[in-house]
Structure formats: C-alpha cells, structure tokens
DOKEFI-358302 format. One record per residue: residue number from 1; residue in three letters; x, y, z of N, C-alpha, C, O in turn. Coordinates in steps of 0.05 Angstrom, whole numbers, plus 5000, padded with zeros to 4 digits. Layout:
{NUM; 'Ala'; {X; Y; Z}; {X; Y; Z}; {X; Y; Z}; {X; Y; Z}}
...
END
This chain:
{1; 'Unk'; {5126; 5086; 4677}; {5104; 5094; 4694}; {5114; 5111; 4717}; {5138; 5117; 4719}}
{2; 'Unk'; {5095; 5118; 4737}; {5106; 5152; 4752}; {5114; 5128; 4774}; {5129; 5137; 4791}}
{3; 'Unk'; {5104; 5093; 4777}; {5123; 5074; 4796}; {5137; 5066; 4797}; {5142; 5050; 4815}}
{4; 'Unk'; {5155; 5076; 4776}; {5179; 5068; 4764}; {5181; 5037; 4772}; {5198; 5028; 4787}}
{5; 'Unk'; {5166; 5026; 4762}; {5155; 4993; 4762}; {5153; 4980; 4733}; {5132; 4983; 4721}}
{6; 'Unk'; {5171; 4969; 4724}; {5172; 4957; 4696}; {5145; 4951; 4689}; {5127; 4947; 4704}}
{7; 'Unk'; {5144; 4950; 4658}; {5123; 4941; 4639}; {5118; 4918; 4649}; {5137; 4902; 4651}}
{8; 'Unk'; {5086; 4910; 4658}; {5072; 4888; 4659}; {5077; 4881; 4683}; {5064; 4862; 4691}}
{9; 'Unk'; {5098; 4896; 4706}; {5090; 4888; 4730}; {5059; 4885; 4741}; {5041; 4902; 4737}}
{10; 'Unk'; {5055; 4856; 4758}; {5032; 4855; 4768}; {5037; 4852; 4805}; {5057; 4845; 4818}}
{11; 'Unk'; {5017; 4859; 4811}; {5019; 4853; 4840}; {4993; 4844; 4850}; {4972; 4857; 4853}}
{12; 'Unk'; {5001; 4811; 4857}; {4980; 4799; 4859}; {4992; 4767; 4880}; {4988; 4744; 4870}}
{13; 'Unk'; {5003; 4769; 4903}; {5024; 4766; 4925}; {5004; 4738; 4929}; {4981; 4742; 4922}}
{14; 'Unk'; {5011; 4716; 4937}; {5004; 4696; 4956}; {5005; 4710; 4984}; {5015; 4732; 4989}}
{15; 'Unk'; {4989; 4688; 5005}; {4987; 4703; 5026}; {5018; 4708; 5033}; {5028; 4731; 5032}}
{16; 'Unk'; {5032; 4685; 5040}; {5063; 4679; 5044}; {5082; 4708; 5032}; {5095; 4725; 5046}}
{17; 'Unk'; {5078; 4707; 5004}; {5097; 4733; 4995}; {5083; 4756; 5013}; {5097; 4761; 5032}}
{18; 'Unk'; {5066; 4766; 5012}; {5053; 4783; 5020}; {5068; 4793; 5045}; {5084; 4811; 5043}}
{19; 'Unk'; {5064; 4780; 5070}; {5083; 4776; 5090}; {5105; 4781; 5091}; {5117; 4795; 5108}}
{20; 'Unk'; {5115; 4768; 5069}; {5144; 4775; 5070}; {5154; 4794; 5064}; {5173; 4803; 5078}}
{21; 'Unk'; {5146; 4805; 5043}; {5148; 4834; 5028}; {5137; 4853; 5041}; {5149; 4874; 5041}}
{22; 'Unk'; {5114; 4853; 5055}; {5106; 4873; 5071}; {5129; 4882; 5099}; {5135; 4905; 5106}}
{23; 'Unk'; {5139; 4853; 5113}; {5157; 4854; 5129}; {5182; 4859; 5124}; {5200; 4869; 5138}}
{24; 'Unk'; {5183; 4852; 5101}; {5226; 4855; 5097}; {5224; 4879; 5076}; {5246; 4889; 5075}}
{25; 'Unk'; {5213; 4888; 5065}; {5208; 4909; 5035}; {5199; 4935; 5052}; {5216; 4953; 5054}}
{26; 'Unk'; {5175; 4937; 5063}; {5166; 4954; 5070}; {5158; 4968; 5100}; {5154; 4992; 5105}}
{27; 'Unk'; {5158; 4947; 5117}; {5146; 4959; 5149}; {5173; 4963; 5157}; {5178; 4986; 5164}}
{28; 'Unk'; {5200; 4941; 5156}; {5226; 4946; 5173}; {5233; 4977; 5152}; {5241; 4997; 5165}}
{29; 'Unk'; {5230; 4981; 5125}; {5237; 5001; 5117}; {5226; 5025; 5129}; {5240; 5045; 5134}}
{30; 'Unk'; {5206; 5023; 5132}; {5184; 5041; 5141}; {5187; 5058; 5170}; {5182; 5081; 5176}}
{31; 'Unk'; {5198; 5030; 5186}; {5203; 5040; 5217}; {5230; 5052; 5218}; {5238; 5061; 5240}}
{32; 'Unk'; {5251; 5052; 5191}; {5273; 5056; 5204}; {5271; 5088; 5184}; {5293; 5092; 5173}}
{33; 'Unk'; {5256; 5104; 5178}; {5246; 5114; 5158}; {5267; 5119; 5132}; {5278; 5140; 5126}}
{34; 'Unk'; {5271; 5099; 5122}; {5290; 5096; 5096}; {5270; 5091; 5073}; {5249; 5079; 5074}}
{35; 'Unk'; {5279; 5101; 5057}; {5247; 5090; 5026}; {5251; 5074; 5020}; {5273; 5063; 5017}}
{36; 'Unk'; {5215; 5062; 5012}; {5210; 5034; 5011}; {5220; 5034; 4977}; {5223; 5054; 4963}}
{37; 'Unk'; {5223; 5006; 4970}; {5235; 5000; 4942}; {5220; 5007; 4926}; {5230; 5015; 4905}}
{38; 'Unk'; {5194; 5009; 4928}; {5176; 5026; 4897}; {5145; 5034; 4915}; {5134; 5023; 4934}}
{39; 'Unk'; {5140; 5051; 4903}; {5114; 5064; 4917}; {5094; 5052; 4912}; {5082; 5059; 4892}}
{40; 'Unk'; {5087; 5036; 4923}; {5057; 5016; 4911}; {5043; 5015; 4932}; {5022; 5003; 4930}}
{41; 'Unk'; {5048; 5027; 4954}; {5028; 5026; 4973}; {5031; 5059; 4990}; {5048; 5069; 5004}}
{42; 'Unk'; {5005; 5070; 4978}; {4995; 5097; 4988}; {5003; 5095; 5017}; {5008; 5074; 5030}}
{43; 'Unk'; {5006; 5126; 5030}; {4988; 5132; 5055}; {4976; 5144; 5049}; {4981; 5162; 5034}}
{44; 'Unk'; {4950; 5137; 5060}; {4925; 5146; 5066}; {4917; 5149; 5102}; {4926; 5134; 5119}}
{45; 'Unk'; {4900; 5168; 5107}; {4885; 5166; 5134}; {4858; 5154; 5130}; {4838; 5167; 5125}}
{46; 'Unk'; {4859; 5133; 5132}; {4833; 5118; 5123}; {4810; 5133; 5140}; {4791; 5144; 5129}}
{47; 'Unk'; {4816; 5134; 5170}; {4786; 5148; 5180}; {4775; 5180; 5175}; {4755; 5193; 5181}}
{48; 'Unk'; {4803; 5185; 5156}; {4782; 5212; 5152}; {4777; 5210; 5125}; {4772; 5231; 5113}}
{49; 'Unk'; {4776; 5188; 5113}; {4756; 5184; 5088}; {4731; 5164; 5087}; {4724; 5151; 5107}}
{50; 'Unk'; {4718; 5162; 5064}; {4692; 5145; 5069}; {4702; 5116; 5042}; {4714; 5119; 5021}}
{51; 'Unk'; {4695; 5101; 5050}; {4709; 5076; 5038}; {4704; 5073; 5002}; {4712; 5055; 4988}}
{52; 'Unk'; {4689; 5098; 4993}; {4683; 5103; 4961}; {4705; 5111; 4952}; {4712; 5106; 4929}}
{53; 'Unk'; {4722; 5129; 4973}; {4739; 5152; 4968}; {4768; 5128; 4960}; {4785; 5131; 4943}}
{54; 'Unk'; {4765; 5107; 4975}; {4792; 5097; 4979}; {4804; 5089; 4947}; {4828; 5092; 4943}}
{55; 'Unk'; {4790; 5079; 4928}; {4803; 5069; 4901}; {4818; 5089; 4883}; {4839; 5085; 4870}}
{56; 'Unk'; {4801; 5121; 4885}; {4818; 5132; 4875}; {4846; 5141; 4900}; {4847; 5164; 4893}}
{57; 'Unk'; {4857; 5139; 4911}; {4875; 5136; 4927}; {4894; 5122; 4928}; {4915; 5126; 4941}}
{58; 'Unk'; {4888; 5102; 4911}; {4912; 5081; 4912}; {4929; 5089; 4886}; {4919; 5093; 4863}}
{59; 'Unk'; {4962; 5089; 4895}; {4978; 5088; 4874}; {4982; 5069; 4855}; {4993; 5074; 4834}}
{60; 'Unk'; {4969; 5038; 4864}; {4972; 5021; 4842}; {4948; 5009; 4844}; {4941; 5002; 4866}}
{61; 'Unk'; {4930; 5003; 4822}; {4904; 4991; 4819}; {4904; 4966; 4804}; {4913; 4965; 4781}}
{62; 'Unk'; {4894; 4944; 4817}; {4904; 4920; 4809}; {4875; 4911; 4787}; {4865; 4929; 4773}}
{63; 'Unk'; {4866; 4885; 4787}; {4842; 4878; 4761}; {4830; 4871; 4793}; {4818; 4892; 4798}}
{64; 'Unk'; {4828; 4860; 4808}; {4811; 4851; 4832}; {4799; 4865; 4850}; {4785; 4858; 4869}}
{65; 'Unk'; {4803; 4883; 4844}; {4784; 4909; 4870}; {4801; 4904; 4901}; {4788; 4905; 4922}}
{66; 'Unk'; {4828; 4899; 4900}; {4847; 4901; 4927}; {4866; 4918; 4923}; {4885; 4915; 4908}}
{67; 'Unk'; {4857; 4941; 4939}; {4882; 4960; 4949}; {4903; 4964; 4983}; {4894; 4957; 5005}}
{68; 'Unk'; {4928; 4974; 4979}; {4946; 4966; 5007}; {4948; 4997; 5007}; {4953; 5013; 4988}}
{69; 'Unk'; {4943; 5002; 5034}; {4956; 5033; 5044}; {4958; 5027; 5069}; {4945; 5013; 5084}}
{70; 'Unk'; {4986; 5047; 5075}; {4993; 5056; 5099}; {4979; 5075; 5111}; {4977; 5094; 5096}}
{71; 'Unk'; {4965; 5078; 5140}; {4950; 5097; 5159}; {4962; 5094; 5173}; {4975; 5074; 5180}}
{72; 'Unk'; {4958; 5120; 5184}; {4966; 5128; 5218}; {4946; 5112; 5242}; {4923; 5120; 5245}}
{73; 'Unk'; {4952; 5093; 5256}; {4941; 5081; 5271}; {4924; 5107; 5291}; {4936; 5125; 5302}}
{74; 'Unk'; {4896; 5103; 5294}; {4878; 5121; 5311}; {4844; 5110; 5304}; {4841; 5095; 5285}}
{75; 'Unk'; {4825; 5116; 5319}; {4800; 5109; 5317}; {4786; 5135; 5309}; {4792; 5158; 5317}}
{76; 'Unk'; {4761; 5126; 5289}; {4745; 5142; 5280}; {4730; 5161; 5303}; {4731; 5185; 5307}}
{77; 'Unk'; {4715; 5135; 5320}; {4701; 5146; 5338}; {4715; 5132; 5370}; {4721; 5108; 5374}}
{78; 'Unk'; {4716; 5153; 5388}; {4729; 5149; 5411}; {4711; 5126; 5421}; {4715; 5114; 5442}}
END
C-alpha cells in the first residue's frame, strides 16, 4: 500500500493507545520536525474546508466513519 503499512493493518486505538501513540509516535515527532513512523494521519486545514470534503482527505479510512488529521491551529471566523 502507498502506507507502507502491512496487510491487514487496522487502526482502531483504545482511548489509552491513542494517547500514547499520538504523543510518543507522532506530536514529539512532529514538534521536533523528524517523520512520523507511517503516514496515517493527513494534514489538512480543516477551516478552509466544509466537513463533506474531509473523508476524501484522509490517508487512511477506517470501517467507522473516524478520521485523524493534523491542522494548522487558527479560527474560521475571527
């Protein structure tokens, strides 16, 4: 796959993993800008899209209708 994410990987985190992996996998990677271990979570600018737009956007689509992306922190309307 273009996630270079083995056959039959699922991603479907307890709250707990979630957390953890978001914190030790991806945000400390993120802030120190080194790449994260596999691309499963887009950036997107969420406010300059409309919330229909967001599924095709996501690099990994799970069976539950939950997608994770990174945005640039800012407000739609001032």
């Amino acid at each position: 796959s273009s996630t270079g994410l083995p056959p039959g990987f699922r991603f479907y985190p307890t709250d707990e993993e979630l957390i953890v992996e978001l914190i030790v996998h991806y945000l400390r990677r993120r802030a120190a800008a080194a790449p994260c271990p596999a691309a499963v979570i887009a950036e997107v600018d969420i406010y300059k899209l409309d919330p229909w737009e967001l599924p095709s956007r996501a690099v990994f689509e799970g069976d539950n209708d939950e997608w994770y992306f990174f945005s640039p922190r800012d407000r739609k309307y001032p």
